[in-house]
N, C-alpha and C positions, 0 to 999 in steps of 0.2 A: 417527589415524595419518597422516603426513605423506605424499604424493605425490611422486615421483623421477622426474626426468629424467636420460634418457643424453646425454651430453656425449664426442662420436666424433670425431677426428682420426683421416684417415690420413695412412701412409708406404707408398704407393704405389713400386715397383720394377721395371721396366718396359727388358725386354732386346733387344739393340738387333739390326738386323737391316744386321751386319756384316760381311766378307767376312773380316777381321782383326779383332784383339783393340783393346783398346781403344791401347796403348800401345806393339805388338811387331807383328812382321809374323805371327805364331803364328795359325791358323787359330783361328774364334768359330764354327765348326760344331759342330751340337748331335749327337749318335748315337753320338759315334767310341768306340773301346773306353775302359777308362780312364789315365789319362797319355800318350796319345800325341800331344792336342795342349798342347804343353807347347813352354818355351823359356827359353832363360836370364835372358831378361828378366821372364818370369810367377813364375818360379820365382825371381826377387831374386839370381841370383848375384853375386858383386862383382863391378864393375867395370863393371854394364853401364847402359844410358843407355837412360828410357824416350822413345817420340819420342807425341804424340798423333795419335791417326788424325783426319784433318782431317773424314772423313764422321759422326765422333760429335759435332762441334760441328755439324752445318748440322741434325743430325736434333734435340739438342737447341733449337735456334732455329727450326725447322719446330715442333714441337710447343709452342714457349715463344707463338708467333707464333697458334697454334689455340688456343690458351686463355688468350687476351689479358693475356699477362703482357710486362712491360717487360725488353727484348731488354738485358743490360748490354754498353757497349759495350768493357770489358775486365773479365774475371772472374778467379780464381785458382782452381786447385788446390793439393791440401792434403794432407799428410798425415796420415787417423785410426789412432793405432796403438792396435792390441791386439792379446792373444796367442793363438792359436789355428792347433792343426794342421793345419787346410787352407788357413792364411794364411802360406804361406812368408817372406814379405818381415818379418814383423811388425807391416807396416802398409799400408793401404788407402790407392790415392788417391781421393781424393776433393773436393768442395768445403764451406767452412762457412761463412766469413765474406762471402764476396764470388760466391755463384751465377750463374749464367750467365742464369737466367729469373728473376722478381721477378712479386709481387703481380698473379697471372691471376685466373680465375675460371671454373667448369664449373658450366654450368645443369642441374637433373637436373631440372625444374619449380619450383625455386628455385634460386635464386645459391650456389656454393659455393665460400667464397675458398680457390686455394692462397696459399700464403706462399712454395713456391721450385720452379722444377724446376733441380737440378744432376745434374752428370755424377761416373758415380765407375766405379771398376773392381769385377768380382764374385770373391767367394773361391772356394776351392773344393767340393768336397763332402763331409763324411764320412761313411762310412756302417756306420750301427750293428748292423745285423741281418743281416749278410753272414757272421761268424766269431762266435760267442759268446764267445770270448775275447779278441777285439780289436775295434779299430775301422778301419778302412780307409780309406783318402782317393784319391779321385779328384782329380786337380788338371787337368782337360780346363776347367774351367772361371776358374780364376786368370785374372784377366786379360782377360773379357769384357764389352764396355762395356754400362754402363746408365745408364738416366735415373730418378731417382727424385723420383718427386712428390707434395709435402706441402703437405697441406689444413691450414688454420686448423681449429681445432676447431666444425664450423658443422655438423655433421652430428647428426643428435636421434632416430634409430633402425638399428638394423640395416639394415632395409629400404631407406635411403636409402645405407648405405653399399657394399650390392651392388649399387645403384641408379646410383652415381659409379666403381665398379669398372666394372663394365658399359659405361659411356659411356667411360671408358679407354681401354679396350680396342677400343671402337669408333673412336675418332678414332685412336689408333698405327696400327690397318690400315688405316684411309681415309689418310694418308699414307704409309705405305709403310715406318716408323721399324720396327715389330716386328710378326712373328707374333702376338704376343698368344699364344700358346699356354700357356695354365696348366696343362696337365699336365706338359710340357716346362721347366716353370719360367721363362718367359719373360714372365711375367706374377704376382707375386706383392704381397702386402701384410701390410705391421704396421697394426695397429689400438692407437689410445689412447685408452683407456674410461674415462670417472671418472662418476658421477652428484651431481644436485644436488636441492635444494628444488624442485620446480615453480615459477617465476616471481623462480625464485632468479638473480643476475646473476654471481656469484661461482663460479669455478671449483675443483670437489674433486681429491683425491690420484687420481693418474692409475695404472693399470699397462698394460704393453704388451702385445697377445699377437701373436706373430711369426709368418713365412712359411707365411700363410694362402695356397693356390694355388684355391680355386674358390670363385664366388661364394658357393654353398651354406655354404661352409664360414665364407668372411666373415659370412655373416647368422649362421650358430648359434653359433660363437664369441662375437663381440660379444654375441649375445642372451643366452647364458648368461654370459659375465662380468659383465653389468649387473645378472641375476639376482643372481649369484655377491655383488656388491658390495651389494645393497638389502637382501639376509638378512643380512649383516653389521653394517650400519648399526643396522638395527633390534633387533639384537641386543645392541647397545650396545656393539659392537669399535668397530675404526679400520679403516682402508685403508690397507697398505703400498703403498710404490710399486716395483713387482715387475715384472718380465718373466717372460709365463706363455706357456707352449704351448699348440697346441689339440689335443688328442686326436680325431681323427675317429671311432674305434671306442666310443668310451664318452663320445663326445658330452659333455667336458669341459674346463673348464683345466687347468695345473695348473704351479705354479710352477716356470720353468725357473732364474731368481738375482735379486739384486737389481737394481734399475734402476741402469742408469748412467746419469752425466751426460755434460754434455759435455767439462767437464774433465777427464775420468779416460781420455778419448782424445787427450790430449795432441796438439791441431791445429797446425799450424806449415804454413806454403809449403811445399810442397816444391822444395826447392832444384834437380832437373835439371831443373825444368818450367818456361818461361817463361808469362806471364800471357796467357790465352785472349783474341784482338780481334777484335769481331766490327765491320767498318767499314758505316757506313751504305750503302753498295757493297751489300757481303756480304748483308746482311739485306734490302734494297729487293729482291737477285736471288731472295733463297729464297722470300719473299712473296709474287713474281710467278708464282712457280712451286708456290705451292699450289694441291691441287683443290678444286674446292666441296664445303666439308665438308657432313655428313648434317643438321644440322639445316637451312641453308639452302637442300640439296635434298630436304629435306623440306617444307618452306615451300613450295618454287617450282612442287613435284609438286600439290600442295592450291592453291595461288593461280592458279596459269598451267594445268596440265593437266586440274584438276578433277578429281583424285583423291580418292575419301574419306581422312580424318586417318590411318585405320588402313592402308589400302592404301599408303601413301606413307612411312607408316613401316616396315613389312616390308619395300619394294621397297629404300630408304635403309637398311637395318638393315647390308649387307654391300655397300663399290663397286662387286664385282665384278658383282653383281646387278642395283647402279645402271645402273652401265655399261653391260650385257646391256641392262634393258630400254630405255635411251635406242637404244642399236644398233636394235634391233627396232623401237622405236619410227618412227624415220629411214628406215629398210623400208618399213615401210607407205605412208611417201610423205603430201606435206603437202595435196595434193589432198583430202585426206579429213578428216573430222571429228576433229579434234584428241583432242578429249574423249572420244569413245565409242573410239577407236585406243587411247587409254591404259587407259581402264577393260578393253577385250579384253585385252590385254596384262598386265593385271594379275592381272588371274582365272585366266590362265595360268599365271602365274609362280609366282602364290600356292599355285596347286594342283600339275600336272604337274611342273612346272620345279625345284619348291624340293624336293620329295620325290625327285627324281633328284639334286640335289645332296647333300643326306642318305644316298641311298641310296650314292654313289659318295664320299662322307665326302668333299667339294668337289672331286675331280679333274675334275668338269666338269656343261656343265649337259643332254648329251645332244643336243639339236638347236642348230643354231648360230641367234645371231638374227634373220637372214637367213629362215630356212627358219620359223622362230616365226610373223614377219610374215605369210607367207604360210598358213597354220595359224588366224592370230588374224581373216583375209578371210574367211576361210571360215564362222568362227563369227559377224563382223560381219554378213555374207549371208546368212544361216539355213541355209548349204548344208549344216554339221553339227551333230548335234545333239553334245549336253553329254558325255553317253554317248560317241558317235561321237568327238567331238574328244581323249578319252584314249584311245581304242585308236589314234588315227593317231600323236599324238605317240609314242607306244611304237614304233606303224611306222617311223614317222620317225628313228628313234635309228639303225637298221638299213637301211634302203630308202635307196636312189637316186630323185631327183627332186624334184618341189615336191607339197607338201602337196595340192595339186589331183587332179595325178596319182595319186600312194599312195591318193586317198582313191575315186577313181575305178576305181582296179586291185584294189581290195577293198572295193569295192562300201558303199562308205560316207556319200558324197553323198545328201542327204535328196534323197527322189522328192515332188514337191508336183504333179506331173501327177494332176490327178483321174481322165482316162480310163484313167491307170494302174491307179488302186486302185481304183474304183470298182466293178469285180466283185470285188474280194475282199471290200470292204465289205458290197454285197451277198448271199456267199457264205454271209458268215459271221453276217449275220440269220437266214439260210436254213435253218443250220445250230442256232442256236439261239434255236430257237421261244419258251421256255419264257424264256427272261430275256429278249426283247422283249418275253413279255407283259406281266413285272414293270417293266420302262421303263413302258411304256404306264399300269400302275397307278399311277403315282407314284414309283417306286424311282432315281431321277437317279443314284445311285448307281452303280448297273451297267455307267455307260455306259464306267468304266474299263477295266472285263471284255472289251467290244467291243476299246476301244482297243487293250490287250494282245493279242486273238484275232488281229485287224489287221498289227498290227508283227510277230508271229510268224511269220505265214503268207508275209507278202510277201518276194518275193526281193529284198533290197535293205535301203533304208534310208528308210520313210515319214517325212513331215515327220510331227511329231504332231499342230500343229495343223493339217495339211490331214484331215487323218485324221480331229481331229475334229469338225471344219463337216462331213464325210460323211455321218460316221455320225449327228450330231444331224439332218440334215435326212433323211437316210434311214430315220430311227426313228420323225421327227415323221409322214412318208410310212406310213410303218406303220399310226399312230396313228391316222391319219385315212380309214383304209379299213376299220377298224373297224367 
């Protein structure tokens, strides 16, 4: 029986983070009730004139510019028409023949060519499950610019294709173009599935499945329509070329109509819209004002600060993260060990820091980084222990002062004065006869039991290991009075 390969293209859809709509001064806010942000230009009435928002081209060519596609230095919009009720105009603009971005490329551990990023305007909504006898349309959304971006078919699993969604998503927020929000819709994808022969060069009949909104969803879709297509095969049918749905609840396709082409959108310039220029000006200023995107300071985290690969990708995974721990970082002050400063900082973030911003769904990260810095001195100088250092930061979200202080005010500072402990040390052999003598038989083991009796009893916060050079040579002292 023959072996199948999936053959994946997307159409990435990617909403843009705009103050106004793409073409009307109509607000592009997401929440509002439905049709109230609306206007005569969204809604097509005669007579009216769209103008382009000039911030949808610079974020187009910021993002054309992060994924090394050739900036065109004049593109078109276009009209695609089709009929549908939450498409008052009749027709979409959009681009087809002359896109604004050209032949990039997104590494996801291999090379994944797009083939365009253009700009178009979004429809609106309809919605089916609000009146069992009608359908409803929301039109808050007519009119909301996006950027949509399309991979050559270079993708060869599910996996890879939440894989390139993901990295998406990650580079629109490291520039600042979109929320990225996929339950918001500001983030969606068609997938185009076809399978072939293993080591086959030749491309099969493709179907589409449409406005996939989370990764999860991209991988079982795809996985099941590849399924979907190889029991077909084998069965001795054909592959129509179909646009299918994905059902989340029953984990299925299922055919929403025939595939169209691209003639059957009847493209054409649109006539009010003069052709998009973007002047070597324009593009040299937008380029200069990109940030270091995530894989570079992912690179730079691993090359220059000596972070392990995994550390530097969590800490790069989200800017605003970046950015915290660079702040923090800067805190600490260059006086000090570069290397062991990042590594503190990172343990930090990975732990305390990231599960407050989880916990607060990002509205912030609890201690500013400023106050981190001095939190991560403390753990550099063994002053707290591992323990110790998540109850301060908890303090710290609430308390006034620095990390020193708080930790000081509740008594959280490891105590490594041996004259300190060393009558509790004592105390607490004193105390128990019967598991000194099992030390002294061999039982190494116990001496945890010490340790614990130790840290209990002490008012404070014992270092552990002064604690346990104590107790080992005050046991060994045991032993030898034997």
């Amino acid at each position: 029986m023959a072996s199948y390969e999936a053959v994946i293209g997307l159409e990435i859809h990617c909403q843009l983070q705009t103050r106004s709509k793409a073409f009307s001064a109509d607000s592009a806010a997401f929440g509002a009730l439905p049709n109230r942000h609306v206007d005569p230009v969204s809604l097509g009435h005669p007579g009216t004139l769209p103008v382009l928002n000039r911030r949808v081209v610079e974020c187009a060519v910021q993002l054309g510019l992060a994924t090394h596609c050739h900036i065109a230095e004049r593109s078109v919009l276009a009209r695609k028409h089709y009929f549908y009720p939450d498409l008052p105009k009749g027709y979409q603009i959009s681009q087809y023949e002359d896109p604004i971005c050209t032949a990039g490329y997104i590494d996801i551990g291999r090379r994944i060519r797009l083939t365009r990023i253009h700009i178009e305007e979004d429809a609106g909504k309809s919605l089916h499950d609000q009146d069992p006898d009608a359908t409803l349309l929301d039109l808050n959304r007519c009119g909301v610019p996006l950027l949509e971006i399309v991979t050559e078919p270079d993708l060869r699993s599910p996996k890879e294709a939440s894989a390139l969604m993901q990295k998406v998503r990650q580079l629109v927020r490291y520039l600042g173009v979109s929320d990225g929000n996929m339950e918001e819709g500001s983030l969606r994808c068609d997938a185009n599935v076809s399978i072939r022969e293993s080591g086959s060069s030749a491309l099969g009949v493709k179907t589409e499945i449409k406005n996939m909104n989370s990764f999860r969803h991209v991988e079982r879709a795809i996985d099941h329509e590849v399924s979907r297509q190889i029991r077909v095969v084998q069965a001795g049918g054909v592959i129509e070329e179909q646009t299918m749905l994905w059902d989340p609840d029953r984990r299925q396709t299922r055919l929403m109509r025939s595939k169209e082409q691209a003639h059957d959108y009847r493209y054409f310039p649109d006539p009010d819209l003069p052709p998009v220029v973007v002047t070597d000006e324009t593009r040299a200023a937008i380029e200069a004002a990109l940030p270091e995107l995530p894989d570079a300071r992912r690179q730079r985290y691993v090359e220059v600060l000596g972070l392990p690969d995994y550390d530097a990708g969590v800490i790069t995974e989200e800017r605003s993260v970046a950015d915290y721990f660079e702040a923090a970082l800067e805190a600490l002050g260059a006086s000090l060990d570069t290397e062991a400063c990042a590594k503190a900082l990172s343990n930090l973030i990975m732990g305390d820091v990231l599960r407050e911003l989880k916990r607060s769904s990002g509205a912030g990260f609890g201690v500013s980084a400023s106050r981190l810095a001095g939190l991560a001195r403390l753990r550099m100088a063994g002053a707290v222990s591992s323990t110790g250092a998540q109850e301060l930061f908890q303090l710290m979200k609430t308390a006034t002062g620095t990390a020193e202080e708080i930790a000081r005010e509740f008594r959280l500072l490891q105590v490594s004065d041996e004259a300190a402990l060393l009558p509790v040390v004592e105390q607490v052999l004193v105390d128990h006869p019967k598991q000194a003598r099992q030390y002294a038989q061999g039982k190494k083991s116990i001496l945890g039991f010490f340790i614990g009796q130790v840290m209990h009893r002490f008012d404070g916060s014992p270092d552990p290991r002064c604690v346990h050079a104590l107790l080992t040579r005050a046991l060994a002292s045991h032993e030898s009075c034997r």
